[in-house]
N, CA, C and O of each residue as an XYZ file, in Angstrom:
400
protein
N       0.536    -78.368    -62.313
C       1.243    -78.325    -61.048
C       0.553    -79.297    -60.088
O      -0.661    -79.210    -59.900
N       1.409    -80.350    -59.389
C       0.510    -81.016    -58.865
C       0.439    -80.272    -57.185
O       0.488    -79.092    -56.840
N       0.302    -81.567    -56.372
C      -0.415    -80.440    -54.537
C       0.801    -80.070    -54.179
O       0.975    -78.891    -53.871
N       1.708    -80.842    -54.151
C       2.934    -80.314    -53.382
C       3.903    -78.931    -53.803
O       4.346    -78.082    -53.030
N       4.012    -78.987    -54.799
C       4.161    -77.967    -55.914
C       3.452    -76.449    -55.131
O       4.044    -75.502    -54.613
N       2.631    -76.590    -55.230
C       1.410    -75.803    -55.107
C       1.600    -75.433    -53.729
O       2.009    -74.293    -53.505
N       1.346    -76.290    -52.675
C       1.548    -76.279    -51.270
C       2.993    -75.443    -51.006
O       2.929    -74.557    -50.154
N       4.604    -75.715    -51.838
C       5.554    -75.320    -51.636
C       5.791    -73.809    -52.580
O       6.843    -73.176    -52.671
N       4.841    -73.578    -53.040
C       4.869    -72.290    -53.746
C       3.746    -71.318    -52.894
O       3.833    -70.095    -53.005
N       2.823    -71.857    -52.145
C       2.171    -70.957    -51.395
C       2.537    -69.454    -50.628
O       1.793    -68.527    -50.311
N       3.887    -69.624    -50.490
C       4.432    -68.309    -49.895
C       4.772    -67.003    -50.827
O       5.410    -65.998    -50.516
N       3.972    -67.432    -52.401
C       3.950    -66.357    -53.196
C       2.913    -65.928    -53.437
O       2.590    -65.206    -54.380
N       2.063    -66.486    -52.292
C       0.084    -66.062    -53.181
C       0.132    -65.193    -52.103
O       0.738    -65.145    -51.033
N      -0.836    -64.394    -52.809
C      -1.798    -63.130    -51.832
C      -3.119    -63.456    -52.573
O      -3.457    -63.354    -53.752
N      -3.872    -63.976    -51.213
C      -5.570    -64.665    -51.598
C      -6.242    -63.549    -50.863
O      -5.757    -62.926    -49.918
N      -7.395    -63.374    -51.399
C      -9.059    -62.881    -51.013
C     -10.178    -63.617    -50.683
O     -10.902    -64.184    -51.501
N     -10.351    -63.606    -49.260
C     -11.446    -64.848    -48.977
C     -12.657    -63.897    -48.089
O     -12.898    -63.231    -47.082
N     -13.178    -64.460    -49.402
C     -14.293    -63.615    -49.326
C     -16.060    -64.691    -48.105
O     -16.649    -65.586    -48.711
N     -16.219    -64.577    -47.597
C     -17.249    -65.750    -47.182
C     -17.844    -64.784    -45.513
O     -17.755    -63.572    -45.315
N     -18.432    -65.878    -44.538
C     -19.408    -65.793    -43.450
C     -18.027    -66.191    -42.690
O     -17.454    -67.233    -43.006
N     -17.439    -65.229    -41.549
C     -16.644    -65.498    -40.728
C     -17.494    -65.678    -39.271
O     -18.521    -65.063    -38.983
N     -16.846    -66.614    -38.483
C     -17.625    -66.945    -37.581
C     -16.128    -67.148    -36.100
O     -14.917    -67.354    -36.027
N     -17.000    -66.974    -35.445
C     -16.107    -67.158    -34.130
C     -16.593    -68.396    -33.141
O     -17.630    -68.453    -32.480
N     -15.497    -69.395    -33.244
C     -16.012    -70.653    -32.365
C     -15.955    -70.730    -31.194
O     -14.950    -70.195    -30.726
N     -16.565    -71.143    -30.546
C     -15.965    -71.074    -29.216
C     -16.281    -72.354    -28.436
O     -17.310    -72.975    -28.702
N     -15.307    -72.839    -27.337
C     -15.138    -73.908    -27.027
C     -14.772    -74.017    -25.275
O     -13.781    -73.696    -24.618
N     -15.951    -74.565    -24.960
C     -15.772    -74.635    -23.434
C     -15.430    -75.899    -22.884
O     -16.227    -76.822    -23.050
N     -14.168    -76.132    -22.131
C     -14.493    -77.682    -21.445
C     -13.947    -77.384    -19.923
O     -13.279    -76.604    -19.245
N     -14.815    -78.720    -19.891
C     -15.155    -79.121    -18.182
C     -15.724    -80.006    -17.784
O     -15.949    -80.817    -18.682
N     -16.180    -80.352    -16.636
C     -16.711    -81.904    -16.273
C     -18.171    -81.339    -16.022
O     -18.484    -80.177    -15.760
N     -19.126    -82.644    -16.192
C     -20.002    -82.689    -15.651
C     -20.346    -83.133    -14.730
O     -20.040    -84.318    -14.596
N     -20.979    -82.621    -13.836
C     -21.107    -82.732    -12.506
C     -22.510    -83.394    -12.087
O     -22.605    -84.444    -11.452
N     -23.164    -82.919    -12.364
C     -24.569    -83.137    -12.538
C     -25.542    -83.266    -13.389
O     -25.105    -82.931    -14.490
N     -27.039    -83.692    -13.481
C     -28.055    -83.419    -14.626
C     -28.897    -82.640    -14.013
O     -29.342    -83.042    -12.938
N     -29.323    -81.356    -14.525
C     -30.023    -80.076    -14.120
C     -31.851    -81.236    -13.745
O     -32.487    -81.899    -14.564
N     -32.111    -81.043    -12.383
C     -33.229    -81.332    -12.118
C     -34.681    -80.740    -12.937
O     -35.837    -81.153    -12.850
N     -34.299    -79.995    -13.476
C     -35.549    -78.692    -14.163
C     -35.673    -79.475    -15.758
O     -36.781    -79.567    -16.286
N     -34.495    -79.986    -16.406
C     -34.554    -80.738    -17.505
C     -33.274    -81.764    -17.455
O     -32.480    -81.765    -16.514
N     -33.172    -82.702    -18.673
C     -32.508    -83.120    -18.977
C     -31.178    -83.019    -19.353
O     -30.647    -83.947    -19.964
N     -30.480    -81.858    -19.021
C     -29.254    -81.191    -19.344
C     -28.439    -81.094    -18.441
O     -28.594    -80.534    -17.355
N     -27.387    -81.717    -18.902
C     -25.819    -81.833    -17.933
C     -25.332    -80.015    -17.710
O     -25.172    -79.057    -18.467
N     -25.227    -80.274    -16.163
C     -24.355    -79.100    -15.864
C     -22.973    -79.374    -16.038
O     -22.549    -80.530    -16.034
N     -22.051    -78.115    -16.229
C     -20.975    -78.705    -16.582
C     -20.209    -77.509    -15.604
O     -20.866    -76.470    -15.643
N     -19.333    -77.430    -14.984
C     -18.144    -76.649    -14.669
C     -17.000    -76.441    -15.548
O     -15.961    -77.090    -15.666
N     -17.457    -75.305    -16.190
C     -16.129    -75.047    -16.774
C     -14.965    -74.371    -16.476
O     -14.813    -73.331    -15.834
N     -14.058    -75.178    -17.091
C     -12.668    -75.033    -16.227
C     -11.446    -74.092    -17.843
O     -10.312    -73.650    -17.656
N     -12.002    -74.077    -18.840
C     -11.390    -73.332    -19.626
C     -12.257    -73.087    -20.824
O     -13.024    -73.970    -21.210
N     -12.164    -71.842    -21.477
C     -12.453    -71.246    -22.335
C     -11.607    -70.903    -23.424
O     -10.617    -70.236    -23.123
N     -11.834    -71.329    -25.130
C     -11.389    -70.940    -25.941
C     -12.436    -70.199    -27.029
O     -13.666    -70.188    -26.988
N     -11.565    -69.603    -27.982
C     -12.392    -68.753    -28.859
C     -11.227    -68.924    -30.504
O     -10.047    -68.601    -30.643
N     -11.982    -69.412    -31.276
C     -11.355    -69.759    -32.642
C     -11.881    -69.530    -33.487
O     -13.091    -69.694    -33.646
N     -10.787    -68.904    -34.580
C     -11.756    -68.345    -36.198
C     -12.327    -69.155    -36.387
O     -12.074    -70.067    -35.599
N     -13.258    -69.441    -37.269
C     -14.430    -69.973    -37.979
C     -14.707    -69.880    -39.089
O     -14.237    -68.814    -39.487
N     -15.339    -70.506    -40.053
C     -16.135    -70.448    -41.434
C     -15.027    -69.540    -42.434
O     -14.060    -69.843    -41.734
N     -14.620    -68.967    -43.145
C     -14.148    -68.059    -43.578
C     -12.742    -68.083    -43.297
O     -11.689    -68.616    -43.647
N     -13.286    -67.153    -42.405
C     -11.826    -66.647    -40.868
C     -10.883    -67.924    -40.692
O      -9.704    -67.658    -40.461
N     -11.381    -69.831    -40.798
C     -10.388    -70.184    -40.477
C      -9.972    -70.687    -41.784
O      -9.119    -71.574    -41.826
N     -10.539    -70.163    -42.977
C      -9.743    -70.826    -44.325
C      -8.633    -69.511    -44.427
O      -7.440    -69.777    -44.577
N      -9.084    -68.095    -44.340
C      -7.987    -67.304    -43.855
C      -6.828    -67.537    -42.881
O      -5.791    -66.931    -43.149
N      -6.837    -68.294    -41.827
C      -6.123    -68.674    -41.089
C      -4.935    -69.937    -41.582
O      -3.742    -70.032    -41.290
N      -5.622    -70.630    -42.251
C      -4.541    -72.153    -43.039
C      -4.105    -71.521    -44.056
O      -2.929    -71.790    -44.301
N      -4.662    -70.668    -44.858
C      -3.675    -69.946    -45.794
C      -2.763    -69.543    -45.504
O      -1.732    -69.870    -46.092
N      -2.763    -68.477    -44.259
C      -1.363    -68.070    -43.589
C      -0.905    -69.025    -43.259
O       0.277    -69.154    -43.579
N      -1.539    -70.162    -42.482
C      -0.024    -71.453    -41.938
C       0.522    -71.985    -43.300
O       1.388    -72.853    -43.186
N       0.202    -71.653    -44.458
C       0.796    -72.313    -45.720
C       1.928    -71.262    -46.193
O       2.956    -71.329    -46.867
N       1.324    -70.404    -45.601
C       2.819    -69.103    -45.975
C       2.348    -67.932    -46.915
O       3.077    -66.972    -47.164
N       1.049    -68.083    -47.432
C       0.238    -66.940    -48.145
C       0.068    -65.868    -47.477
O       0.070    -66.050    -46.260
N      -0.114    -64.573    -47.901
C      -0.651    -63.273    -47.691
C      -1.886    -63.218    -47.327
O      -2.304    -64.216    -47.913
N      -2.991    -62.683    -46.661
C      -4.430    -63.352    -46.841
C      -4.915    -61.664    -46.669
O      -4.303    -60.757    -46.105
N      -6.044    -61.634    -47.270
C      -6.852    -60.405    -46.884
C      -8.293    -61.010    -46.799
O      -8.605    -62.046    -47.388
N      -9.162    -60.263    -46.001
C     -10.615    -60.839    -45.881
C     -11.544    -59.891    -46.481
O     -11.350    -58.675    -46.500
N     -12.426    -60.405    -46.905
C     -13.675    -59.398    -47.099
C     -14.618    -59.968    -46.427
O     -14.820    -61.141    -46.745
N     -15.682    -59.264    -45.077
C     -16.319    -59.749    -44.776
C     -17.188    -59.125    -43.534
O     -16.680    -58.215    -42.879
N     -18.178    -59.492    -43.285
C     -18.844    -58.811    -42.330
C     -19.424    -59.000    -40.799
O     -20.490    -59.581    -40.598
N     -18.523    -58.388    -39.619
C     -18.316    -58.644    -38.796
C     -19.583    -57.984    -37.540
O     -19.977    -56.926    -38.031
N     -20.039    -58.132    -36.688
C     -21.032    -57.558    -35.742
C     -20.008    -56.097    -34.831
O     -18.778    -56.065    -34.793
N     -20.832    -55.170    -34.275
C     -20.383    -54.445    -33.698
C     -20.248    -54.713    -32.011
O     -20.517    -54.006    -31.040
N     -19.795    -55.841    -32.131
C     -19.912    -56.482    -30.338
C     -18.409    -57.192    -30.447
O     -17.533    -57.283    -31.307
N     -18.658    -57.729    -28.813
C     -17.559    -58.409    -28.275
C     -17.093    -59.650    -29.109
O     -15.901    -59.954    -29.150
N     -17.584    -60.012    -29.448
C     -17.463    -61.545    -30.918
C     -16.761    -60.523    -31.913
O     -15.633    -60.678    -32.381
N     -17.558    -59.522    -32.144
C     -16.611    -58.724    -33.248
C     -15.280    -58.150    -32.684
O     -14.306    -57.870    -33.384
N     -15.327    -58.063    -31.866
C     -13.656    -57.419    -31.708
C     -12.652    -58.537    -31.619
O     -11.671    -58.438    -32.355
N     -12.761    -59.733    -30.720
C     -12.579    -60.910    -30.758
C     -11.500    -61.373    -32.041
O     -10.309    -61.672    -32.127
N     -13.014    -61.201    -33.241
C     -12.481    -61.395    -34.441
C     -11.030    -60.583    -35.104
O      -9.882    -60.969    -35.327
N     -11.766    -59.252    -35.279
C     -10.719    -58.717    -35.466
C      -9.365    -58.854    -34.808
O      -8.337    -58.873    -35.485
N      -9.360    -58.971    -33.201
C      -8.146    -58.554    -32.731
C      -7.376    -60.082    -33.476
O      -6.248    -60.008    -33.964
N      -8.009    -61.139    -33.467
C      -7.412    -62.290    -33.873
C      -6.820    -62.474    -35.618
O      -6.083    -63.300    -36.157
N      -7.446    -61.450    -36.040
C      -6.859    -61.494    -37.343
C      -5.745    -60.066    -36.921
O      -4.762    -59.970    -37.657
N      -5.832    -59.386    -36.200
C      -4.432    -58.844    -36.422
C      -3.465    -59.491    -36.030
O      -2.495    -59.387    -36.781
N      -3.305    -60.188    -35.069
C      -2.892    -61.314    -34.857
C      -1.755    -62.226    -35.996
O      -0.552    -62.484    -35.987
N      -2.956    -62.520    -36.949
C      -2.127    -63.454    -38.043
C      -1.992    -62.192    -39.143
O      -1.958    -62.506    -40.332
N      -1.924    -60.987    -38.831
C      -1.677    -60.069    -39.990
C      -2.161    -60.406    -41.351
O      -1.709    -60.571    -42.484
N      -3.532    -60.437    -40.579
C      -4.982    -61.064    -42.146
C      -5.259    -59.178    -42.678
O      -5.796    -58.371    -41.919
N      -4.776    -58.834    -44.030
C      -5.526    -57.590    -44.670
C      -7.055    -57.700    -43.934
O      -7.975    -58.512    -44.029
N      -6.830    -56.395    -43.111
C      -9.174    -56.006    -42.941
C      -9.264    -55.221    -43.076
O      -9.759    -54.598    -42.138
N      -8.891    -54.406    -44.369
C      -9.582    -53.130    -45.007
C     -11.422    -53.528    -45.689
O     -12.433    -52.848    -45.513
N     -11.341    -54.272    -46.125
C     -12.291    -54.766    -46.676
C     -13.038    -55.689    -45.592
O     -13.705    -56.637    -46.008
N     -12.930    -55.403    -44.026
C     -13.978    -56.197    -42.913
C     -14.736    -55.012    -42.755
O     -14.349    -53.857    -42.580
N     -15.692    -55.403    -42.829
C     -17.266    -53.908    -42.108
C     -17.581    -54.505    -40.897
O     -17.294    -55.602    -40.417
N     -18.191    -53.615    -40.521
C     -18.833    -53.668    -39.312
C     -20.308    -52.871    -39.279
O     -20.975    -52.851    -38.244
């Protein structure tokens, strides 16, 4: 079967991705200044994002391919962890198999 094949049959797989899920996160804004105390740009940030990661976002392109996805994997008992989760209910990722 070659990629396309494969790519256009994706909406019959149900995958298990098993790995280190991570939560990215992404701030932008300008810099304004260089912090007098060191060498480091202050920045004003003007928006905040937060995106699956490691794992979590090969779970995530599976679903944009049209697959089923379930995770196995192990998540923190904090705000990053809920994060996660709420974002995989989200893409209706299986987390029977996420711990905490």
């Amino acid at each position: 079967m070659d990629a396309q094949a494969a790519l256009q049959n994706a909406n019959h797989v149900t995958a298990l991705v098993v790995g280190d899920v991570m939560l990215d996160a992404y701030l932008v804004g300008h810099v304004n200044r260089i912090s007098p105390e060191a060498p480091v740009p202050i920045v004003d940030v003007h928006q905040r994002d937060r995106r699956l990661g490691g794992a979590a976002n090969v779970a995530k392109n599976l679903i944009a391919l049209g697959a089923k996805v379930h995770i196995a994997a192990v998540i923190g008992n904090d705000a990053a962890g809920e994060d996660i989760a709420h974002l995989f209910d989200e893409l209706n990722v299986g987390t029977r198999a996420l711990l905490r």
